[in-house]
N, C-alpha and C positions, 0 to 999 in steps of 0.2 A: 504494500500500500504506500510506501512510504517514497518507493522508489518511483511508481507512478506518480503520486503528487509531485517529486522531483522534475519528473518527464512535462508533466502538463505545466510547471511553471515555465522549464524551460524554452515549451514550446511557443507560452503566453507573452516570453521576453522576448525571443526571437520574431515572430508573428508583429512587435511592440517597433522593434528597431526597422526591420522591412516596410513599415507602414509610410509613406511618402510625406516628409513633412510640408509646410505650405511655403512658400517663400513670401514675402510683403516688400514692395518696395514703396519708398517714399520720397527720394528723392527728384528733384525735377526734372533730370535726364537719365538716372537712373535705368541699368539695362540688367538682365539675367537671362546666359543661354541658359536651351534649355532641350535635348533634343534634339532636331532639325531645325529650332527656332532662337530667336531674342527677344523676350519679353521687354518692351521699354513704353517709360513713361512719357517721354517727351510732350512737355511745357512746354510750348514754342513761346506759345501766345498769351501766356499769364500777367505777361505787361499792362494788359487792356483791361484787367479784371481782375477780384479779390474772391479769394477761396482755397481750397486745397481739393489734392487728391491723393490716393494711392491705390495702388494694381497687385492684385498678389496672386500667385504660381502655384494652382493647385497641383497639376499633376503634366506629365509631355513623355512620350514614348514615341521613338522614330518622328513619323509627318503626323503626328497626333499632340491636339495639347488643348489643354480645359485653365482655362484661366479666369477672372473678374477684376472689377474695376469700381472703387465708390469716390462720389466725389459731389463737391459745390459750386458753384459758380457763380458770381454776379458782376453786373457792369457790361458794358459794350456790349450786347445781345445778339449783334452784329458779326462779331468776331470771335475767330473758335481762340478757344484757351487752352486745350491740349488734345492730341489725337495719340492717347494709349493704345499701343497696339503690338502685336507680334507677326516678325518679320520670318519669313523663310528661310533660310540659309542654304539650302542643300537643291543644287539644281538649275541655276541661274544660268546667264550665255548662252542660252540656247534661241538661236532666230524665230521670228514666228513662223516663218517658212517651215520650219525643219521642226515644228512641233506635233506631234503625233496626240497627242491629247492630256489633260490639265486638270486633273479631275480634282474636286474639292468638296469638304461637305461642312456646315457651319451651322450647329445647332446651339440659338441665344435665347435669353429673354429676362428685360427685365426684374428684377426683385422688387425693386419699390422707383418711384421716380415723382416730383414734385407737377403740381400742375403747370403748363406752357412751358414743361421743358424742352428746350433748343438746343438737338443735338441728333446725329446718323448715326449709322452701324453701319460698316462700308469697307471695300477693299481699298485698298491705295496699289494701286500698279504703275509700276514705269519700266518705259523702255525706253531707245535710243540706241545711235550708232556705235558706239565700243560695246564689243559683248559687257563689260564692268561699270559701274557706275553706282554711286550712293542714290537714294532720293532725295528729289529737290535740289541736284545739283548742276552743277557746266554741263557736265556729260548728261542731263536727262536730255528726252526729244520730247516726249510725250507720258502724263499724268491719266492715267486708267482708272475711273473711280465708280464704282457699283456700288449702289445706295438701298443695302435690304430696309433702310427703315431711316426716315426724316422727318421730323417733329417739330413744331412750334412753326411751320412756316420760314424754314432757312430753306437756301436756296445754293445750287452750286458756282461755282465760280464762271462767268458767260451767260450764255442766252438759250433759250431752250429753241432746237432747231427740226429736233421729227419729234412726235406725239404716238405713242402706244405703238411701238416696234415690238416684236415676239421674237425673242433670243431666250434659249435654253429652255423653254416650257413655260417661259414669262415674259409679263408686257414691262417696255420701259419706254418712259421720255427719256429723250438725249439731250445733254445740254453739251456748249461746244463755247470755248474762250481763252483769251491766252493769258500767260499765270508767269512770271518771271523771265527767265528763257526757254519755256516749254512751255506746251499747247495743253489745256487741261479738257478730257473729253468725259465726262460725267452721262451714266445709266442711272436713273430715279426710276427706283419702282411704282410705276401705276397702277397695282393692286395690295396698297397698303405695307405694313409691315409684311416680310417673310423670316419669319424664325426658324426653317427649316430649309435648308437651302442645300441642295446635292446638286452639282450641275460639271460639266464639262467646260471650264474657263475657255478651250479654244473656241467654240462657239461664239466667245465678243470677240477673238480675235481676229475671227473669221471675217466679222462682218465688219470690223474695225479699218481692214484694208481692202475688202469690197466696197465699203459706203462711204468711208471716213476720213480715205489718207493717209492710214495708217501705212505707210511700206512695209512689206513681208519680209523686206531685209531688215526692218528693226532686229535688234536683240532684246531679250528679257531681263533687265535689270535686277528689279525687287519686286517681290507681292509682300505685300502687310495687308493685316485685317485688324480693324479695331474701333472705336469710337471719336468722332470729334465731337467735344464738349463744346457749347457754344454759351447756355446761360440755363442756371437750375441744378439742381440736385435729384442725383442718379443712383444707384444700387445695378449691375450689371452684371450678370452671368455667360461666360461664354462655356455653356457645358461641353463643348467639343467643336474641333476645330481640327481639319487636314487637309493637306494642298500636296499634290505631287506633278512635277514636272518632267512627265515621258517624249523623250525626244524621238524622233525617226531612228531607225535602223538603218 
């Protein structure tokens, strides 16, 4: 008996230390790999407004990873205050030409959220000419932005140019405008929030340089996915989150 109760503590402590702790980050640029990913905070925009935030690391295995984000916001309503989000790592340089398919699946939602709050759920994509390139930088060409969920009446950067396109099993406006030294091309969903999103990313890419301009000799820079806070207080779940980038054979 005695030796059992030995066994089952052991297995209680073990079982104990295996168990995935949370990571929390809080600072305003604050980053943690994590898997195939970088979990970061980035404050660009906290200049414009008063409040806090922090992002914390539940759990990331390979192209998989479950994270959240709580936060306040106020002032300038107009302008986003931080876009929390995690960045891909594993996979990038690859042309759109030479992409075989992009698969990704993003299941979110809300915890708690204040009334008019102003803020997306959204990808940030950029390509351009060197296979390499940070976002938001010299080397972007063009800004990719898929908007599962926009709130309060914020709007993307430019003008909205086609009305209810059908890309991946879903409608979206396009909005189109230019955003520093690169072109920013925004998808806003036209049927509401999507909290469950399984789709094949080549599909915008497809149409991105059928319709849009995009050249098929871009490269794939970054994909991030994550929130831009704009004004309000948020509670955010991202129970799952995977992006993989299969190149041609």
């Amino acid at each position: 008996m005695a030796f059992f109760y030995g066994l089952l503590v052991l297995t209680l402590a073990s079982c104990a230390l295996a168990r995935p702790t949370a990571t929390v980050l809080t600072g305003a640029f604050t980053c943690v790999d994590a898997a195939d990913f970088s979990l970061c905070q980035n404050q660009w925009g906290t200049a414009s407004g008063v409040g806090s935030q922090n992002s914390t690391l539940l759990s990331a295995s390979g192209d998989s990873i479950s994270w959240s984000t709580v936060y306040t916001w106020e002032n300038s309503p107009n302008n986003v205050k931080t876009y929390a989000n995690v960045q891909q790592n594993v996979g990038m340089g690859v042309q759109l030409s030479n992409l075989a398919s992009v698969p990704t699946s993003w299941q979110w939602k809300y915890i708690s959220k204040s009334d008019g709050l102003r803020a997306d759920v959204s990808y940030d994509i950029w390509t351009g000419v060197p296979p390499t390139g940070t976002a938001a930088s010299a080397n972007s060409s063009f800004e990719i932005m898929i908007w599962l969920s926009g709130l309060g009446g914020i709007q993307p950067v430019g003008s909205q140019t086609v009305t209810n396109v059908s890309i991946a099993g879903f409608d979206w406006n396009v909005w189109k405008g230019p955003n520093a030294n690169w072109e920013t091309i925004s998808f806003v969903s036209a049927d509401g929030d999507i909290t469950d999103f399984r789709v094949d990313l080549k599909d915008f890419f497809d149409y991105l340089s059928a319709e849009q301009g995009v050249a098929s000799s871009q490269f794939l820079q970054v994909i991030q996915t994550g929130t831009e806070a704009f004004e309000g207080n948020a509670s955010l779940s991202i129970d799952h989150f995977s992006v993989a980038v299969n190149p041609k054979k």
